[in-house]
C-alpha positions in Angstrom: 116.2 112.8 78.1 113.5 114.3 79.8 112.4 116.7 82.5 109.9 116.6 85.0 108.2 119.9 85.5 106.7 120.1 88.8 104.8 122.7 91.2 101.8 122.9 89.5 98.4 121.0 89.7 96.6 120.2 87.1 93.3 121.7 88.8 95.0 124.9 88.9 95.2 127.3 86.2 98.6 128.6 85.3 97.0 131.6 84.2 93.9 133.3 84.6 91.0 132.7 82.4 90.6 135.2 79.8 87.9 137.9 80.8 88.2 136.7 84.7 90.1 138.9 87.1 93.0 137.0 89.1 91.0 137.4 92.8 88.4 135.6 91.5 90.5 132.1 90.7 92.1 132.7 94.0 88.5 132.8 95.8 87.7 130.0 93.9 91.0 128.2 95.2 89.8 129.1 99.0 86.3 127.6 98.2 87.2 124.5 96.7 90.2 123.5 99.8 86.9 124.2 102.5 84.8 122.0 99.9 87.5 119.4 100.1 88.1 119.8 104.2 84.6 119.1 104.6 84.2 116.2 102.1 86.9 114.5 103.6 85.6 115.1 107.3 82.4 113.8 106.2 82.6 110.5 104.3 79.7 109.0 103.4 80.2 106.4 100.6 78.8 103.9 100.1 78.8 100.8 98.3 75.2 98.1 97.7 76.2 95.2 95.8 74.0 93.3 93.2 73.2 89.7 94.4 74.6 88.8 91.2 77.8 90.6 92.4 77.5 88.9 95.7 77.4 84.8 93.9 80.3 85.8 91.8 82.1 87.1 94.6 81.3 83.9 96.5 82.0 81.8 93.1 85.6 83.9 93.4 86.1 82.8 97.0 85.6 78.6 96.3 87.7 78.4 93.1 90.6 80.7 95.3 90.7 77.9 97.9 89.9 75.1 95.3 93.4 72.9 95.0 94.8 73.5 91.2 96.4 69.7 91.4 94.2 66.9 92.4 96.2 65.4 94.5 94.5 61.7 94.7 94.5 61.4 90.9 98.6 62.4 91.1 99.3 59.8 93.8 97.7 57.3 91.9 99.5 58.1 88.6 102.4 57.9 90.8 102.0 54.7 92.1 100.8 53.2 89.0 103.9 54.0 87.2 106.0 53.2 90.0 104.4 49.5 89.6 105.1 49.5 86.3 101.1 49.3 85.6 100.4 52.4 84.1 99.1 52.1 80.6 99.7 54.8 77.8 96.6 55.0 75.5 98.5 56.0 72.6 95.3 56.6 70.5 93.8 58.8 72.7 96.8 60.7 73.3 96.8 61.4 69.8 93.3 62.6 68.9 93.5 65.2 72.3 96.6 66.5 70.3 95.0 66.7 67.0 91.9 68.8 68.8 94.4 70.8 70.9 95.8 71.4 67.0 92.6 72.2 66.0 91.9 74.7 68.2 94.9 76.8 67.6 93.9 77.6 64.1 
């Protein structure tokens, strides 16, 4: 079982710093809220990407709409067992099993 503590920030001290008088961390407290009023007033980020970040991005955007399933080569699979024409190449079913074997070790 646990429990939370909570009411206290991580960027504020629980205690004053050794040495350091307790007006102080409260001035400093005051400073850094204007510092974070005015930061977030005043966004200027920004962001330049590489043109190598650009072709991947673009490389991301064609394999997102790129089908997983090729359709033509299904419907022809279909209909070619549905004929009864479809042809098993036991062989070559066997060596892509023996190399899919292969590469798990």
């Amino acid at each position: 079982m646990s429990n939370k503590i909570s009411g206290f920030s991580a960027a504020q001290p629980v205690a004053p710093v050794k040495g350091s008088n307790s007006s102080a961390v409260a001035t400093e407290k005051q400073g850094e809220a204007a510092g974070a009023k005015a930061a977030a007033t005043q966004s200027t980020d920004q962001v330049t990407l590489t043109s190598s970040a650009r072709s991947l991005q673009k490389i991301e955007e064609t394999i997102a709409q790129t089908p997983v399933v090729n359709a033509s080569k299904v419907a022809a699979v279909k209909q070619a067992i549905s004929s009864g024409t479809y042809q098993i190449d036991s062989a070559k079913v066997a060596d892509k099993l023996l190399q899919f074997e292969s590469g798990l070790k």
